[in-house]
Each structure stands twice: as structure tokens, then as C-alpha cells.
C-alpha positions as CSV (number, residue, x, y, z in Angstrom):
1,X,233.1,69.6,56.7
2,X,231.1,67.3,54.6
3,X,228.7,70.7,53.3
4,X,232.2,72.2,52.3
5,X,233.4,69.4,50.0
6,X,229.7,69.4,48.2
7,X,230.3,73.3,48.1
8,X,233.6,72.5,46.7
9,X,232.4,69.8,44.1
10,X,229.4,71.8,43.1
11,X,231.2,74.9,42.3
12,X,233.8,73.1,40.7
13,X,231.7,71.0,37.9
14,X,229.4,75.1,38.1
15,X,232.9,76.0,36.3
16,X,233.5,72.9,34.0
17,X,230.1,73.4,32.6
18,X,230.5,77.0,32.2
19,X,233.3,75.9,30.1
20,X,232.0,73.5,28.4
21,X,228.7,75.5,27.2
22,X,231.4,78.4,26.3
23,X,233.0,75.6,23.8
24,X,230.0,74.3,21.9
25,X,229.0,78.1,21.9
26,X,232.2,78.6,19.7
27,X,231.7,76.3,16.5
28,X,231.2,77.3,13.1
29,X,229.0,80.4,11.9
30,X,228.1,81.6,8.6
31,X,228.4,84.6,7.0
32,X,225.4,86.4,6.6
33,X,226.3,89.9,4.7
34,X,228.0,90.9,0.8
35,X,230.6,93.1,2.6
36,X,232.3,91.0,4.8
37,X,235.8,92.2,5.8
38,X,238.1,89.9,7.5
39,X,240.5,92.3,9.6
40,X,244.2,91.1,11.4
41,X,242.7,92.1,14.7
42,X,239.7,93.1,16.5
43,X,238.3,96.4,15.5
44,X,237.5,98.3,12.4
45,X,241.0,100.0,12.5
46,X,243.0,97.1,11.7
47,X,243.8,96.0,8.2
48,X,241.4,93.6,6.4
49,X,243.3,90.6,5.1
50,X,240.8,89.2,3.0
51,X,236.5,89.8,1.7
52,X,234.8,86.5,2.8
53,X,231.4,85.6,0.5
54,X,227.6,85.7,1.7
55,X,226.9,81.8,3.0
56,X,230.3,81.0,3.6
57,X,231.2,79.4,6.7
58,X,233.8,80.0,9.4
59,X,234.7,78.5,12.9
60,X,235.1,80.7,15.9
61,X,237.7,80.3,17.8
62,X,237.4,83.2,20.3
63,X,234.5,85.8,21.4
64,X,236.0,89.2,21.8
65,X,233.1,91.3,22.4
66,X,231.9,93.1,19.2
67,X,234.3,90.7,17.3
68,X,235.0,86.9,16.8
69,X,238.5,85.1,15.9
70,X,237.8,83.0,13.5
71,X,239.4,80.7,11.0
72,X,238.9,79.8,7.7
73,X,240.5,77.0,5.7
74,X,243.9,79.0,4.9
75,X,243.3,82.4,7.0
76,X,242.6,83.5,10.6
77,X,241.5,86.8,11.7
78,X,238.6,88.9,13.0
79,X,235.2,89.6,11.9
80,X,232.3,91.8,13.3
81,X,229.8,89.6,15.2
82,X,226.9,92.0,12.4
83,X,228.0,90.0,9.6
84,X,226.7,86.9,11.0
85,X,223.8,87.6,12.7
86,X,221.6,88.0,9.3
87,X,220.8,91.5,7.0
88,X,217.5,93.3,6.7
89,X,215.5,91.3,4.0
90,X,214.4,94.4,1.4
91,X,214.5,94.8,-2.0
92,X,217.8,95.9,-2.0
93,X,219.2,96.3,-5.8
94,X,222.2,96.0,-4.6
95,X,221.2,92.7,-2.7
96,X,223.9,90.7,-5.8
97,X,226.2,93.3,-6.5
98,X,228.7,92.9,-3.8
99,X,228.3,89.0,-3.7
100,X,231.7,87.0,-4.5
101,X,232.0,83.1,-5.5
102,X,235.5,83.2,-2.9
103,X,237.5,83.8,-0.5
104,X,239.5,87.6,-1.8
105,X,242.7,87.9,0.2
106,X,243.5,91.5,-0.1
107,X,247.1,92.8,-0.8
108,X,249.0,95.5,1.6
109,X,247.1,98.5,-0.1
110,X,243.8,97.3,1.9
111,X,241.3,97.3,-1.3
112,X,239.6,95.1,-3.5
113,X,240.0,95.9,-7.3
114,X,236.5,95.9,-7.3
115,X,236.0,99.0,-5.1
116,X,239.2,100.9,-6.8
117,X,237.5,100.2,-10.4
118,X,234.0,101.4,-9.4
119,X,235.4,104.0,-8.0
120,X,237.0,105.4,-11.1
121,X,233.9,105.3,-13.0
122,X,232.1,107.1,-10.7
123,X,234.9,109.7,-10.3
124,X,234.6,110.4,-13.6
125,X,231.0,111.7,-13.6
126,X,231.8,114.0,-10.4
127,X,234.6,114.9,-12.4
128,X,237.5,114.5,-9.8
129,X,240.7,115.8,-10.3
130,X,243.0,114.0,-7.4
131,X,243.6,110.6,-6.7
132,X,242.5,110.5,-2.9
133,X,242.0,106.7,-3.1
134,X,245.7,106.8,-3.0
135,X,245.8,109.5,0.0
136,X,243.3,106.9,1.7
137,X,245.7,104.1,1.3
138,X,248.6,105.3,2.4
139,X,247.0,106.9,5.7
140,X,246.5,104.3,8.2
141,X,246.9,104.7,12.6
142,X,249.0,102.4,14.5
143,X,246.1,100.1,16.2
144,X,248.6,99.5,19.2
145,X,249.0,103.1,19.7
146,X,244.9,103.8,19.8
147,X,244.6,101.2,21.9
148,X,246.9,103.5,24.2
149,X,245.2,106.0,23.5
150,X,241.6,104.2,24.4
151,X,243.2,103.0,27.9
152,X,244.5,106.1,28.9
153,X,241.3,107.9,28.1
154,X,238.9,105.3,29.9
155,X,241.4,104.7,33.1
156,X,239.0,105.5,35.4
157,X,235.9,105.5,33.9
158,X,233.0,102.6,33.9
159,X,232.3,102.8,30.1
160,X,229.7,99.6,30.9
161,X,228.2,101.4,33.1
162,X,227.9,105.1,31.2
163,X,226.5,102.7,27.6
164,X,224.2,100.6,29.9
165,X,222.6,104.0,31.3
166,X,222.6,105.5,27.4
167,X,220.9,103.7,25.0
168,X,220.9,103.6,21.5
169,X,217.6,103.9,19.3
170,X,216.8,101.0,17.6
171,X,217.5,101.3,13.9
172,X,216.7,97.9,11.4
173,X,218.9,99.2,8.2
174,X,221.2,97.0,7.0
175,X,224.5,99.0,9.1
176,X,226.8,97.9,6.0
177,X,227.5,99.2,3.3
178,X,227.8,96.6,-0.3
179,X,231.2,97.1,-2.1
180,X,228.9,99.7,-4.8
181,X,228.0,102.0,-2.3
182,X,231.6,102.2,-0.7
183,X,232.9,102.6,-4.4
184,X,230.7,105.9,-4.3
185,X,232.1,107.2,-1.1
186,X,235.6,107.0,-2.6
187,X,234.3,109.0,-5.4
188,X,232.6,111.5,-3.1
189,X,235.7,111.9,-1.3
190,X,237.8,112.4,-3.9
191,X,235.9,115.4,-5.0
192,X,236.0,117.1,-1.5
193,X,239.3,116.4,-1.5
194,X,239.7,118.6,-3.7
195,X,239.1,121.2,-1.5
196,X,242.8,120.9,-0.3
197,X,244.3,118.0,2.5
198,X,246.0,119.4,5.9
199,X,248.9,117.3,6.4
200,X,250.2,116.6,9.9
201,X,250.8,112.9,11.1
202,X,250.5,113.8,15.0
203,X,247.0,116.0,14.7
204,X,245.1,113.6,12.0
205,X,245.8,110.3,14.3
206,X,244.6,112.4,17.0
207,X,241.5,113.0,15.4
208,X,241.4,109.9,14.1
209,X,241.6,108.3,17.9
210,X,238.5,110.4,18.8
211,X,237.2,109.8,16.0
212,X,237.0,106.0,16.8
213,X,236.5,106.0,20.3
214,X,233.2,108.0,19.1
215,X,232.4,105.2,16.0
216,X,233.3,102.4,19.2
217,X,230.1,104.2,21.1
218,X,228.2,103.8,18.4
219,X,225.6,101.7,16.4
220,X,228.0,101.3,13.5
221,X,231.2,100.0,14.9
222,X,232.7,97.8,12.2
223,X,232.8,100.9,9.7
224,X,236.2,101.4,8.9
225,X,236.0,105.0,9.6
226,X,238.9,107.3,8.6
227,X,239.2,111.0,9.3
228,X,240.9,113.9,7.2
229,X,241.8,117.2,7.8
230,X,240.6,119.9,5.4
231,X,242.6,122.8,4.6
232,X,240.4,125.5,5.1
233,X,239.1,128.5,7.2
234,X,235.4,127.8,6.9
235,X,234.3,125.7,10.2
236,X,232.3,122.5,8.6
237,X,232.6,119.1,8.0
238,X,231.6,116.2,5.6
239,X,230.5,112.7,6.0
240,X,231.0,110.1,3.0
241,X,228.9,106.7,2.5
242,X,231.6,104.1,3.8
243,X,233.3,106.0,6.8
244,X,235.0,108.9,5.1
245,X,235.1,111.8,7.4
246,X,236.5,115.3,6.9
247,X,236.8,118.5,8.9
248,X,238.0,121.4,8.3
249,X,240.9,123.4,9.8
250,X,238.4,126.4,10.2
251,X,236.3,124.4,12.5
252,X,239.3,122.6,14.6
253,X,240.1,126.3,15.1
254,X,236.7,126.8,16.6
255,X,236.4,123.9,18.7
256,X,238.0,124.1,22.5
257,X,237.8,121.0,23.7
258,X,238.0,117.0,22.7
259,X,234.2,116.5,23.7
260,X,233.4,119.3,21.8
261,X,235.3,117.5,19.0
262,X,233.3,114.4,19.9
263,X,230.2,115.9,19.2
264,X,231.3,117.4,15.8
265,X,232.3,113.7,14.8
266,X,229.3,112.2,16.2
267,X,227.2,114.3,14.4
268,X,229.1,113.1,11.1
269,X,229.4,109.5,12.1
270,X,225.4,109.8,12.4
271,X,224.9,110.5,8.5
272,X,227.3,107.5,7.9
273,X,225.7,104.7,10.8
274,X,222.1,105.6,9.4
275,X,223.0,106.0,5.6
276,X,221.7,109.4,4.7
277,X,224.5,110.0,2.0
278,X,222.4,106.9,0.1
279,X,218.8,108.9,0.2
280,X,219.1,109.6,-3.7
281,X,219.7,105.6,-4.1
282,X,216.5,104.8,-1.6
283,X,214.6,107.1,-3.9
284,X,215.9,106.0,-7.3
285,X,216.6,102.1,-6.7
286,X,213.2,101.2,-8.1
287,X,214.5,102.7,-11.6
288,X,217.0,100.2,-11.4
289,X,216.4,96.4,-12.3
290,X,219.1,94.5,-10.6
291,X,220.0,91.3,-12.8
292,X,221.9,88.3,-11.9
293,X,225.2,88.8,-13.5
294,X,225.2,92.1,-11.3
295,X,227.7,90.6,-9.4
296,X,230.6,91.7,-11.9
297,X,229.6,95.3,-11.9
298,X,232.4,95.5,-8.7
299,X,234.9,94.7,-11.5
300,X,234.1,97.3,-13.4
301,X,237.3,97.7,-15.0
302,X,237.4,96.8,-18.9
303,X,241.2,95.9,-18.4
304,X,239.3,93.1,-15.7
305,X,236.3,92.1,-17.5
306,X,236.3,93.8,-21.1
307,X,233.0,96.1,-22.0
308,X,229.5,94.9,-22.1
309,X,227.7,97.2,-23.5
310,X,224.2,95.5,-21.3
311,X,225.5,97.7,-18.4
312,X,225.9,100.5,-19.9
313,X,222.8,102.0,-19.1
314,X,222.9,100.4,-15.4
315,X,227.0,102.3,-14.9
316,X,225.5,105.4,-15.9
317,X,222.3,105.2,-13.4
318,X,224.4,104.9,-11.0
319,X,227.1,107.4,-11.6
320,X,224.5,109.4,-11.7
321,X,223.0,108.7,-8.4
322,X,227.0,109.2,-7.4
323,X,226.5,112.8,-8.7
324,X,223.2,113.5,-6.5
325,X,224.3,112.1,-3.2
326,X,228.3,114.0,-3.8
327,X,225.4,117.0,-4.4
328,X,223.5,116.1,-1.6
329,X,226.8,116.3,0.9
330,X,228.7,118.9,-0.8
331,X,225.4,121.3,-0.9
332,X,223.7,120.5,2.5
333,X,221.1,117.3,3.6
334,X,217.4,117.5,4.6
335,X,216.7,119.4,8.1
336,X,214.8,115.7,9.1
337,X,218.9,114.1,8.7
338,X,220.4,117.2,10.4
339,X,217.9,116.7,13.5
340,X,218.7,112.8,13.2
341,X,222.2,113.4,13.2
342,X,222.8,115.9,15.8
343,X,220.5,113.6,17.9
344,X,222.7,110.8,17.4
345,X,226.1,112.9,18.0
346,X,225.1,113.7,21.7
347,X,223.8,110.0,22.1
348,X,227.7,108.6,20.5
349,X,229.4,111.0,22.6
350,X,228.2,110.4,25.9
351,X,228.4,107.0,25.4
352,X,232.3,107.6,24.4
353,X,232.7,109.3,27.8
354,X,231.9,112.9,26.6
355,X,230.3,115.7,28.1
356,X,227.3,116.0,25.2
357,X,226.8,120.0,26.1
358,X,229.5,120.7,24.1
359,X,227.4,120.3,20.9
360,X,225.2,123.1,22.3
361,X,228.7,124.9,23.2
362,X,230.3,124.6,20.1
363,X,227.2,125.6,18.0
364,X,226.8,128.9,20.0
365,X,230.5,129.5,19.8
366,X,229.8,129.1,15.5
367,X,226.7,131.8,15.6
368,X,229.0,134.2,17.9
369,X,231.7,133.7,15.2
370,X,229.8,134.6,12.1
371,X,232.0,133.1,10.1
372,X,230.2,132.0,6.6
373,X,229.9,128.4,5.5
374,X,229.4,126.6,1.7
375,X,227.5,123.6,3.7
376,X,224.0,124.7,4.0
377,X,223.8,122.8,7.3
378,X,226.5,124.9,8.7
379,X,224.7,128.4,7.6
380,X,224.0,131.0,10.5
381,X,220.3,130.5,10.4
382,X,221.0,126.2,10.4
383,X,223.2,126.5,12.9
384,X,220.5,128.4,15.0
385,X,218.0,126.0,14.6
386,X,220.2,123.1,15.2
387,X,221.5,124.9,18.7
388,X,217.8,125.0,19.7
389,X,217.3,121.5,18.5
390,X,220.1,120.2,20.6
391,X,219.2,122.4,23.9
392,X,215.6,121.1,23.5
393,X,217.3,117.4,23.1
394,X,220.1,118.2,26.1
395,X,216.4,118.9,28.5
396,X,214.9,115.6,27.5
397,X,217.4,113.3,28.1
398,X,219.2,112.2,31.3
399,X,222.9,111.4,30.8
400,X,225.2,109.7,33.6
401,X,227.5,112.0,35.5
402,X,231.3,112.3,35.0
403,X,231.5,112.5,31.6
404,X,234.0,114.9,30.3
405,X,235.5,117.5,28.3
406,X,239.3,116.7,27.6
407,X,240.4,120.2,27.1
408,X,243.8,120.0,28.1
409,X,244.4,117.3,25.8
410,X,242.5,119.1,23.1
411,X,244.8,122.4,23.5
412,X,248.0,120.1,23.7
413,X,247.2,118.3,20.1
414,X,246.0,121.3,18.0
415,X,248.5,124.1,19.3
416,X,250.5,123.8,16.2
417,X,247.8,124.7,14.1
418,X,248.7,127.5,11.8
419,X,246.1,129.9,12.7
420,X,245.4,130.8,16.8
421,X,242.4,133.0,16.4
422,X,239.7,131.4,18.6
């Protein structure tokens, strides 16, 4: 009886200390990265309510996996536990240019001026003729609903267990993007926009719930990914720096199932988590001298700021380098990004629950279709060497069993796409 009550006793002050290490755990952090979003809840799909400066310093008032609760002196909300666990010390021009003095609470429309303004000035040099900033804005997902969405799908599956069995390659970049580089992704976008936008509500939050399940799988989680539909016959896709995905109606046609459509996405989501939309700036940076007052170059805006004719030559550097990666995109990346990225699609999806053959199926379905593609990395002879890639890649690694293809589901969102060919 005696042993019992020390059982008791010891496994009751086991749990106040438990407790109490989990409390001084939570205390104050600091944040530790220029683009620093703080959301109203806890993933990258929820709105941000405000930018929060390099070095400044919130408490923690919950751990929610991937995400804290924090407050600040006049806010509360949730940030990505990357922003406080330090950046990638490089020589970075962009190290300043993101930097702010404060706290920026951010209105309904979910963007800084800063971003809008760049933006515009390096729309101008692509030579844009839309306003998809606008689309962008007004195009949001009801979190509550994914979260549906995400329970329904994992119901009986161990996702712990499938991400502990796939891991991740280990990657040092900085996994953010500064306010500058998201500016050009706007601008990028806006130009493939102008390829033509499928509207319907029910199909893009689908692929938009996919979409994030796969970003949730992967090494670039906090990225407030958004996915658009493309109105056009030619299967592809395109991946923007900053989260901006599109595919196209021509390859939603050609897909048969939702892991299939995982793989696609992953493949895109790839080119965003391991920034090889930014090659041109890795290449060109050194051209650029970053100054001290670059800081006000994300209020671009003269209406803001009024012209200083000192940054001229800096704006038009990089709308130039805006040009070459939209180029870079638009025309077709490196075969060494293409192997990366398909690599990493199979490694997101199955770690999302997906059945990563379906990269190899939907590939071989593409060659059989022979339909022709403006993205070089969507050419017959690409997509050959990719399938081969992938069944090489499918050999090598060892991927938990159960994972799976969704195709009911698939079939049940896209029937009311306009064509029914495939």
C-alpha cells in the first residue's frame, strides 16, 4: 500500500514538472527573419494580420506544432516556428531590403504597400497587362473548410508515421522569401495570367486543398501558397517565387486521380521550397551593391516616398532580373531543377498520404497523349526523360504502404470541367 502512494506521489510531481518545464519553455522569442507574417491562425492559409520586424520580440503563449501563439504588445496571432529559429548567414543583397523599424498591421486585402508597389514596377518591365494582384486578393479558401477537408482525408491514416518513415533531404537556404523577391512573383504571375483565369469556386478550392495538404508535407510549409486554374488546353503548369501556382485546364484534363494531382503540385511546390525561380538573382546579386537605406526600396511607390534618382539604377537591375526569371518560368528551367523538382514531388506527396507512382503514371499518360507544350519542361522529349528519371527514383526509394490515389474524389471534383476527353 505504502509502494502505491510513492507510485502515486512520484507520478504526480512526474506531471507537475512536465508542466512546469512546458511553461518556462513558453516565454518570449525573437524574431529572427525580414519576412515575418503574423497570421490569425495556425497555418499558412489563414490571413496575416500584421509583418513583425527582424529582432523584435514576442511571448509564446502556445506550441502548436509547426506554429506558435504568440502575443505582442497590441496583437496576438500565429507565426511559423522558421522565423525564429535564425536565417542562413550569406551575402544576401537582399539581407536589408525587407527589414522594417515596426510592427505593420495589414488591412483586409492581406498586403503590405510595399509588396503591391514593387510589384508594379516590376510589372512594368514584363510588360503585364492584368491586374492579378487584385485576382490574388480577392481569392482566398475558408481555413475551417480545409481543415475538413485535411480530417476527412487523414481519417485513418498515421501521417506521423508515413513522414517519420519519409524523410526530407536536408536543404540550408533561407526557406523564405524577403518582401523583393515576393514583389517579383506578383509580377511573374501577372504575366501568366495573362494566359487566361478558369473560374470555378468549387474546383480551384479543391485544388487549392491538395494543394496545401502537399505544401503541409513539405520543407516549405509557412509559404502562403495559392493555386490558379489556367484556361487552357496545353497540359503544364507554372511555379512563381512566393507560392504562386498555376495549372492548366489541359493538364487537370489529363490527370485521373488526386495523387496524380499531388505529384503535379509537388513537382511545382519543389521550384518554390528550394527557390529555383531566383537562379538569375543568385547569379546576378554580386552586380548589385546593397546599401543601407535599401530598406525603402519595398516602398517603391513615388506617391509613398517621392523619386530618388540614387535607385534608379538599383530598380532597373532588378526589374531586370524580374524579366529573366518570368523568362526562366515562362520558357522552361535547367534539366539539374527539373530532376530536383520531380525528386521532391514524389518525396511531398508520399509524405501527404499519396501514392508517388502516379508521377510516373501521369507522365506516361502525357507522352501517350502527344499533346504539344510552350513549357520546355513539358516537351515530349522532357517529359521522356523526366518519366525515366522518376521510374529510376520510384526503384531507389522505399515508401510506406497504404498510401493512396483518391480517384473517386478526383472524378467527383473535376466532372464539370468543360472538356471530357481523357
Amino acid at each position: 500500500m505504502k509502494n502505491r502512494s510513492y507510485l502515486f506521489i512520484t507520478v504526480v510531481l512526474l506531471g507537475i514538472f512536465v508542466i512546469i518545464l512546458h511553461l518556462f519553455a513558453l516565454g518570449n522569442v525573437t524574431i529572427k527573419r525580414e519576412q515575418a507574417y503574423l497570421r490569425s491562425g495556425p497555418g499558412s492559409y489563414y490571413p496575416p494580420i500584421a509583418t513583425l520586424p527582424e529582432g523584435y520580440s514576442v511571448t509564446v503563449i502556445e506550441d502548436n506544432g509547426g506554429w506558435l501563439k504568440v502575443e505582442t504588445d497590441t496583437l496576438s496571432g500565429y507565426i511559423s516556428k522558421k522565423i525564429i529559429e535564425g536565417k542562413k548567414e550569406a551575402d544576401d543583397m537582399f539581407a536589408q531590403m525587407g527589414s522594417q523599424k515596426a510592427i505593420t498591421e495589414i488591412s483586409q486585402i492581406g498586403m503590405t504597400a510595399g509588396i503591391k508597389a514593387m510589384s508594379g514596377k516590376f510589372s512594368k518591365k514584363i510588360d503585364e497587362n492584368i491586374n492579378f494582384i487584385d485576382e490574388f486578393l480577392s481569392y482566398h479558401i475558408n481555413p475551417y473548410k480545409f481543415e475538413q477537408f485535411r480530417d476527412n482525408t487523414y481519417r485513418s491514416t498515421n501521417l506521423k508515421k508515413i513522414r517519420k518513415s519519409v524523410k526530407l533531404p536536408r536543404f540550408d537556404a533561407p526557406q523564405f522569401f524577403t518582401f523583393s523577391e515576393e514583389a517579383m512573383g506578383f509580377a511573374i504571375a501577372n504575366k501568366i495570367a495573362e494566359l487566361g483565369l478558369y473560374h470555378d469556386k468549387t474546383l480551384q478550392d479543391y485544388i487549392n486543398y491538395v494543394g496545401l495538404l502537399v505544401a503541409q508535407a513539405s520543407d516549405s510549409y509557412d509559404i502562403p501558397y495559392k493555386f490558379f486554374i489556367l484556361d487552357i488546353n496545353v497540359p503544364n503548369a507554372y511555379s512563381c517565387p512566393g507560392g504562386i501556382i498555376f495549372i492548366t485546364i489541359g493538364m487537370l484534363e489529363a490527370i485521373h486521380n488526386e495523387a496524380e494531382l499531388a505529384t503535379v503540385i509537388g513537382h511545382e511546390i519543389g521550384h518554390v521550397s528550394h527557390y529555383h525561380g531566383m537562379q538569375e538573382l543568385e547569379k546576378r546579386k554580386v552586380q548589385i551593391i546593397a546599401e543601407d537605406s535599401f530598406a525603402e526600396l519595398d516602398m517603391l511607390a513615388d506617391s509613398l516616398y517621392g523619386h530618388d534618382e540614387k535607385y534608379d539604377d538599383v530598380e532597373a537591375e532588378l526589374e531586370d532580373i524580374a524579366l529573366s526569371i518570368y523568362e526562366t518560368i515562362y520558357q522552361g528551367r535547367l534539366e539539374e531543377y527539373e530532376e530536383e523538382a520531380d525528386k521532391l514531388g514524389l518525396l511531398y506527396a508520399a509524405r501527404a498520404g499519396y501514392n508517388p507512382q502516379a508521377l510516373e503514371h501521369i507522365l506516361m499518360r502525357l507522352i501517350l497523349l502527344g499533346k504539344a507544350s510552350n513549357n520546355e519542361h513539358y516537351t515530349q522529349s522532357q517529359i521522356g526523360w523526366r518519366k525515366d528519371l522518376v521510374e529510376s527514383k520510384l526503384d531507389s526509394y522505399v515508401f510506406p504502404k497504404g498510401l493512396r490515389f483518391w480517384e473517386d474524389r478526383y472524378q467527383l471534383y473535376t466532372n464539370k470541367l468543360k472538356s471530357s476527353k481523357y
